[in-house]
C-alpha positions in Angstrom: 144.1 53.0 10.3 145.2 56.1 12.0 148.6 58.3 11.0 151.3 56.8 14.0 153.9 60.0 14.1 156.9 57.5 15.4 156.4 56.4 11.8 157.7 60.2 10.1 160.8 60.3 10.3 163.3 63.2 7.9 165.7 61.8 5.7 166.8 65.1 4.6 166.8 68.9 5.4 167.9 71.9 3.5 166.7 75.3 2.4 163.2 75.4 3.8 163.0 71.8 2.0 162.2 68.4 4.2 162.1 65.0 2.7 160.4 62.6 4.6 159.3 58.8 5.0 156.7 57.2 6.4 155.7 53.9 6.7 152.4 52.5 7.3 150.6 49.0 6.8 147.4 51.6 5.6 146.7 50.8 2.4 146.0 54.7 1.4 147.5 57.6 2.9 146.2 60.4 0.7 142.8 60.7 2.6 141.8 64.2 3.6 143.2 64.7 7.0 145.7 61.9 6.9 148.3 64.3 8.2 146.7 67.1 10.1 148.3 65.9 13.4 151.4 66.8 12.2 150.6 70.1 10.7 153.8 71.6 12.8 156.2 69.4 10.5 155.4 69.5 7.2 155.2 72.3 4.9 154.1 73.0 1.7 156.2 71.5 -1.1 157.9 69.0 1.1 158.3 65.5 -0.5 157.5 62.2 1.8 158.2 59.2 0.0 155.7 56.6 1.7 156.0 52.4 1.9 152.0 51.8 2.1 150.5 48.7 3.0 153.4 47.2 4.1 151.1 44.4 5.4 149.6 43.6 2.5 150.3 44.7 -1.2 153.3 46.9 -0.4 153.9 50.1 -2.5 155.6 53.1 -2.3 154.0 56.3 -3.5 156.0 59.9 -3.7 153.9 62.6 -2.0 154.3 66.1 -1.8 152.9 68.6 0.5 150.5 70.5 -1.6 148.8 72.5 1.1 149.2 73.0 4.9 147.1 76.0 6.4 148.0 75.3 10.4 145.1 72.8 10.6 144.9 70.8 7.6 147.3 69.1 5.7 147.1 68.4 1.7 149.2 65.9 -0.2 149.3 65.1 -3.6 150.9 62.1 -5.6 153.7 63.1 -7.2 153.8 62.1 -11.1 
């Protein structure tokens, strides 16, 4: 599936800092490129907090924003 931006939205802003959710019935959203549509939004050390797969085996997964060079966007899993 394809990143749907009405599905972003912030919880929080403060200090340079953004945390975010998504929400998405794809089953991964860490794939390279996942994000790069929205490369505007999200900066680097921003947190998203993603419900994944909310079609099948739901999950929610911490992200941050490990990279973002104006083209691509990076996540990570946050452990």
């Amino acid at each position: 599936m394809a990143f749907t931006a009405s599905d972003l939205s912030v919880l929080a802003y403060a200090n340079n800092f953004t945390l975010w959710h998504y929400t998405t019935v794809d089953a991964s959203v860490a794939t390279a490129g996942y994000f790069n549509s929205v490369t505007g939004m999200l900066n680097v050390n921003d947190l998203i907090i993603a419900n994944i797969d909310t079609d099948g085996t739901p999950d929610t997964t911490f992200y941050v924003v490990t990279a973002n060079d104006g083209s691509s966007v990076t996540i990570t899993a946050y452990t």
